[in-house]
C-alpha positions in Angstrom: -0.2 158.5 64.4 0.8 154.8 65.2 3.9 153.5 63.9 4.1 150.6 61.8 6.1 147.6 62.6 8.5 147.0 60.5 8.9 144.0 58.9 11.9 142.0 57.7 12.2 139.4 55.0 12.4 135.8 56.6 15.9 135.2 54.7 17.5 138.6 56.5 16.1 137.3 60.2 17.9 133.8 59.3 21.0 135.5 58.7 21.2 137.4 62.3 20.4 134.2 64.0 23.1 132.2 65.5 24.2 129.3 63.4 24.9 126.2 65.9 27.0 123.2 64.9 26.3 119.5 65.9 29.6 118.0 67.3 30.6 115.7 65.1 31.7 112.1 66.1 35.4 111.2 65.8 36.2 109.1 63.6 37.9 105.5 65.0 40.8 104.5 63.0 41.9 101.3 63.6 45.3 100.0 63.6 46.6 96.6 62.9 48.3 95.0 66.0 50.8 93.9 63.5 51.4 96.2 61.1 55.2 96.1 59.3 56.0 99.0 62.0 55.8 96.7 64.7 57.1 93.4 63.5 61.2 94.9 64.5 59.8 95.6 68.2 58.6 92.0 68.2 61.5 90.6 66.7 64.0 92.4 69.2 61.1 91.1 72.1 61.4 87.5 70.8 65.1 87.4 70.4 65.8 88.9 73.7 63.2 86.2 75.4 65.1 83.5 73.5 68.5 84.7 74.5 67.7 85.3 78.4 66.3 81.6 78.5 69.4 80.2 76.8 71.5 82.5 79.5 69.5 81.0 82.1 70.0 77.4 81.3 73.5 77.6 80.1 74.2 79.5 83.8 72.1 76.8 85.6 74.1 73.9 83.8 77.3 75.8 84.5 76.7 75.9 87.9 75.7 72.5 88.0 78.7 71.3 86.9 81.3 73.5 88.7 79.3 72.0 92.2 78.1 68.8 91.7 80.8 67.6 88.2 83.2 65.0 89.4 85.5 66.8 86.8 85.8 69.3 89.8 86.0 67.5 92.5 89.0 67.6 95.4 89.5 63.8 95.3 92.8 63.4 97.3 95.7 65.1 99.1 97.6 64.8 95.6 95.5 67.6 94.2 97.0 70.3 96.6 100.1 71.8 95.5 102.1 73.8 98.1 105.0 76.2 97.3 107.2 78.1 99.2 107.6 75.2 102.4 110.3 74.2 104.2 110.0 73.5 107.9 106.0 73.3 107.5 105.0 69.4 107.7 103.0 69.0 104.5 100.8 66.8 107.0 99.8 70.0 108.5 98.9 72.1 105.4 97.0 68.9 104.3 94.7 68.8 107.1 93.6 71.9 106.8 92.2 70.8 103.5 90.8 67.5 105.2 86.8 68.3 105.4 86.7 70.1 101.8 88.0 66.7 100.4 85.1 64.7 98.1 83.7 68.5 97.6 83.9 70.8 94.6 87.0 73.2 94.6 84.4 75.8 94.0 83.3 74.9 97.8 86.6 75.6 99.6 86.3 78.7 101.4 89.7 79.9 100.6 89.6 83.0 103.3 88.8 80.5 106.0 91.6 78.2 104.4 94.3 81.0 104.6 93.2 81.9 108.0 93.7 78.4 109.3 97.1 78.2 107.2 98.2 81.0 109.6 97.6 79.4 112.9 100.4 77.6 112.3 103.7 78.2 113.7 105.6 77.9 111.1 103.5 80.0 108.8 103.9 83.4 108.6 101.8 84.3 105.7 99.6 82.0 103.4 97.5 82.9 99.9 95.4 79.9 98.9 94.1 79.9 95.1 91.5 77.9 92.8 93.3 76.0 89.9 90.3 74.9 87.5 89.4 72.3 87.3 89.8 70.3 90.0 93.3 71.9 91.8 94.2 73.8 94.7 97.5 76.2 95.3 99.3 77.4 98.4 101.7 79.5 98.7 103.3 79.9 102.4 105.9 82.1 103.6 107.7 80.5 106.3 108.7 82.9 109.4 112.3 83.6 110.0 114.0 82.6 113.2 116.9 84.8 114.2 117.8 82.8 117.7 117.2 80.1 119.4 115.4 79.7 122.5 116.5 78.0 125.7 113.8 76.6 128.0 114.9 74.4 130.2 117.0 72.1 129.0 115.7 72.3 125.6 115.9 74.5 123.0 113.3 75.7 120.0 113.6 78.5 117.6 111.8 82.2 118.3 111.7 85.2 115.4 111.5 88.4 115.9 108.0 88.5 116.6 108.6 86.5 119.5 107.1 83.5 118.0 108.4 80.2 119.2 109.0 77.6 116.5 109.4 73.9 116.9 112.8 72.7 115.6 112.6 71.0 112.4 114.4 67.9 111.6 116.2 68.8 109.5 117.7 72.4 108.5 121.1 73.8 110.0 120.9 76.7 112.2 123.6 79.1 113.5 122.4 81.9 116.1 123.0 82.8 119.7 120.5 82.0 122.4 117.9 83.8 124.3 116.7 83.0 127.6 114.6 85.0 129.9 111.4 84.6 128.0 109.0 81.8 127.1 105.1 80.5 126.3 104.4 81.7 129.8 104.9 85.6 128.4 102.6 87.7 126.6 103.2 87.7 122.7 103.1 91.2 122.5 105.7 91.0 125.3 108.2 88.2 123.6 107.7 90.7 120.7 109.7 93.4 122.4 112.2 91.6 124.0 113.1 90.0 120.6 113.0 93.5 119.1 115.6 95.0 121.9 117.6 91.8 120.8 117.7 92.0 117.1 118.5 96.1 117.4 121.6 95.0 119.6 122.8 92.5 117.4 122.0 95.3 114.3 123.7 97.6 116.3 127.1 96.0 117.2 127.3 94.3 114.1 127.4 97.9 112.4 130.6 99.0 114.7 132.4 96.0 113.8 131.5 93.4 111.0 131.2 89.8 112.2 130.3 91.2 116.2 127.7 88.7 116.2 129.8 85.9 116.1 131.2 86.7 119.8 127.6 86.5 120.6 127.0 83.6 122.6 123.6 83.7 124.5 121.7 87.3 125.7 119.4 87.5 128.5 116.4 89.3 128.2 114.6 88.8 131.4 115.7 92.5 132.4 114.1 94.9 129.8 115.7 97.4 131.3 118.9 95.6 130.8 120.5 93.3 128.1 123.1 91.1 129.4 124.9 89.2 126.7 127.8 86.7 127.1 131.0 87.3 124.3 133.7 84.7 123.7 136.4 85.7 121.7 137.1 89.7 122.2 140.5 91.2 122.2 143.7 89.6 121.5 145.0 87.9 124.5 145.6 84.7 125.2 142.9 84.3 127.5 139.9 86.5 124.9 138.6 83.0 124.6 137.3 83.4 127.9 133.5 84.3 127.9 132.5 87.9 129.5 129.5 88.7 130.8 128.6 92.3 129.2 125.4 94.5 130.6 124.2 96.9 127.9 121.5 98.5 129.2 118.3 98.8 126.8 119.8 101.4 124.5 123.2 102.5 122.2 124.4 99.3 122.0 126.8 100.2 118.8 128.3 102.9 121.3 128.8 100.6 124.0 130.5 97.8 122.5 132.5 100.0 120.5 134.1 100.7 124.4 133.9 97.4 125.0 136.1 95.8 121.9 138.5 99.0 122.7 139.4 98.5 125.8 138.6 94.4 127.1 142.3 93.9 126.8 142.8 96.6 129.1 140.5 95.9 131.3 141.4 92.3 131.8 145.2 92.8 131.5 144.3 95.1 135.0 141.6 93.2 137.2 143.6 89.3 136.0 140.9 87.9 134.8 137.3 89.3 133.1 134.7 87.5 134.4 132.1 90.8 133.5 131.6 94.0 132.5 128.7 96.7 133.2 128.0 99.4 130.8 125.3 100.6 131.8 126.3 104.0 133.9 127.7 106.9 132.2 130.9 107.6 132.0 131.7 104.6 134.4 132.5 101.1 133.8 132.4 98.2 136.2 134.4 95.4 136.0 133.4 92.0 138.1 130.3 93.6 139.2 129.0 90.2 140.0 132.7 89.4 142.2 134.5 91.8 143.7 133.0 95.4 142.3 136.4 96.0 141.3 136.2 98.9 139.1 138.4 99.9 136.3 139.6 103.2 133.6 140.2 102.8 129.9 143.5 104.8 130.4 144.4 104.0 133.7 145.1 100.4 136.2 142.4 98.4 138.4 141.4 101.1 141.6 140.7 98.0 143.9 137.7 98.9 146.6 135.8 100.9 144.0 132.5 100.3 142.7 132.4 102.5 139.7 135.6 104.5 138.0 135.7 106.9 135.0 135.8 105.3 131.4 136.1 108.0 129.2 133.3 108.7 126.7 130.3 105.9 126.8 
């Protein structure tokens, strides 16, 4: 027996088939360009625009006039002020100023300036400043001398750097002198020498106030060996009399402490105290430069002797 197909109602079929959707086009909204949200972002854009070109030209004009205004300009030598000279010519300090004169102040190149301050003798430290509008300020601080200088037959002024100054006109000046250095010598060299002198005149003048009054000139060609020459020690008639004093290169204070004890001694025994060497321990020398005559802090002159006890030294 065949088998009937079986048939379904058209509607039921409809119902198993798939159902497919058409995609559906997007809908394009369209926004104003300048809707009331945007109009604070354009506001802020415009007033920022508006405020970076008036920066821009105020800055230009600025510049423009601090460069080019004759309000700013270094005119004349009467537009430098300079503080804090004494010895340093004003001459000088102006003509390191010379080529920035009919130029702006803004122009001066002040590290330059200060440098070229310095090269000068006299000058041990310079700060050079702007004063608006149309000023400059220096400010020096002169070096120090602490002797003077023989060299030759002249004499200058040295520090304690070892730099030799010029004498100025005027200015009054008390100190002992140096010799045994000059231009000849290294700086770095002078420097030490003038270091070994200032510690001896520190030194002595800590053992007995007013010991660098006796002072009246110190050697220093010797490193090794400071000779100074002292008028005025002890209490004789004759302390006048300058003496010629080797201290070696170290405990000065020590040394002259033995000295200012015992120079009455000493000269009371050898008749007259032409010099004295320190320098050996435990042993003085009196006249080495004479007669070697050697001499004790507690006992007479032991002529034919080179060198002689001294006690503590």
């Amino acid at each position: 027996m065949t088998a009937e197909p079986e048939y379904l109602p058209a509607d039921a079929l409809a119902e198993e088939e798939p159902k497919y959707l058409r995609r559906q086009k997007p809908i394009e909204i369209r926004k104003r360009k300048f809707s009331r949200k945007t109009w604070p972002l354009y506001r802020r854009i415009l007033v920022g625009g508006v405020l970076a070109l008036a920066g821009g030209l105020a800055a230009y004009q600025a510049v423009r006039y601090f460069l080019y205004s004759p309000a700013v300009q270094l005119i004349g030598p009467d537009q430098i002020e300079i503080v804090g000279s004494q010895y340093v010519p004003r001459a000088a300090v102006l003509e390191v100023f010379s080529g920035d004169l009919g130029h702006s102040v803004m122009l001066v190149p002040l590290a330059e300036r200060r440098k070229a301050l310095e090269s000068l003798a006299w000058v041990d430290r310079a700060e050079v400043e702007r004063v608006l509008p149309n000023h400059i300020r220096v400010e020096i601080t002169e070096r120090t001398p602490i002797a003077f200088l023989r060299a030759g037959n002249a004499l200058s002024l040295v520090d304690a750097d070892g730099v030799i100054l010029e004498r100025p006109l005027q200015g009054v000046f008390r100190f002992p002198v140096v010799s045994g250095i000059g231009p000849s010598m290294p700086i770095k060299q002078r420097a030490r020498r003038m270091k070994l002198f200032a510690q001896f005149m520190d030194e002595i003048e800590q053992v007995q106030p007013g010991a660098d009054d006796h002072v009246s000139e110190v050697d220093l060609s010797d490193a090794s060996d400071l000779r100074a020459t002292l008028a005025g020690l002890g209490t004789g008639a004759d302390k006048a009399s300058p003496v010629l004093v080797h201290f070696g290169h170290t405990d000065f204070g020590n040394r002259y402490r033995l000295l200012a004890a015992n120079v009455d001694q000493w000269r009371a025994n050898a008749g007259r105290l032409d010099s004295v060497d320190l320098r050996f321990s435990q042993q003085v020398v009196v006249n080495p430069e004479s007669n070697a005559v050697a001499a004790e802090t507690t006992a007479g002159v032991r002529p034919g002797m080179a060198r002689a006890n001294s006690g503590k030294n």
